[in-house]
N, C-alpha and C positions, 0 to 999 in steps of 0.2 A: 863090699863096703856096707856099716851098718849104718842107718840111720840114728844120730842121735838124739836123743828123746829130753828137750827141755820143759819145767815147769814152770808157768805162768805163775805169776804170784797172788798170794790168797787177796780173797776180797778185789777182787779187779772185773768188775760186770764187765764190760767196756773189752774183755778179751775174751770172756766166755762164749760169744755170740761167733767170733771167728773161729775160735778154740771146734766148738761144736758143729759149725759148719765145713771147715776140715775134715771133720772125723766121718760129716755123712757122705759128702764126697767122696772121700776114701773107702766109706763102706760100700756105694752105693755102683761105682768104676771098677771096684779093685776084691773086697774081702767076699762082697754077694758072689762073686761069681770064682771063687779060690777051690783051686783043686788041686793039689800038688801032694807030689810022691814020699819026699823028704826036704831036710832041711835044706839042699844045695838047689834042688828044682823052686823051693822056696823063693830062697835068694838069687836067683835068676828069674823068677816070674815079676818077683818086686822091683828089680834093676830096670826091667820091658816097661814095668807101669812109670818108675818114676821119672825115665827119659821121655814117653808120652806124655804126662803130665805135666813136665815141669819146662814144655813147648808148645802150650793149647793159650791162645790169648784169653786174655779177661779182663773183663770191663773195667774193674774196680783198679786193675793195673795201667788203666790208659788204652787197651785192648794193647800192651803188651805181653808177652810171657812170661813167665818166672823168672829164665831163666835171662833173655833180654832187661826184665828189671833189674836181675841182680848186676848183673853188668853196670847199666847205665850208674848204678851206686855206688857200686866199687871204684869207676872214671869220675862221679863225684868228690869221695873223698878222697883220692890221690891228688 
């Protein structure tokens, strides 16, 4: 499964600063330490990161998870 890749929209300070902090994260967990064979060892190494990931609490979430946030939103707007 790929990750889909959307664009913030131009002129928006106010998402840059998440935008970029994403990416160092991601560089700094994930692409710093990449070493992979081909495309499939790829996409298996990324699947490892983003289940880790996307189950690490964080402040800015309530010291929930991603994935706990995205729940609790989803049982919001139903």
């Amino acid at each position: 499964m790929y990750r889909i890749h959307y664009k913030i929209r131009p002129r928006t300070p106010e998402h840059n600063g998440k935008v970029e902090r994403i990416h160092r994260n991601d560089n700094e967990r994930f692409y710093s330490y990449l070493h992979f064979y081909n495309l499939e060892d790829l996409i298996k190494q990324e699947k490892a990161y983003l289940k880790r990931a996307n189950n690490i609490p964080m402040a800015v979430l309530g010291y929930l998870t991603p994935k706990e946030k995205r729940t609790e939103l989803e049982l919001a707007v139903a």
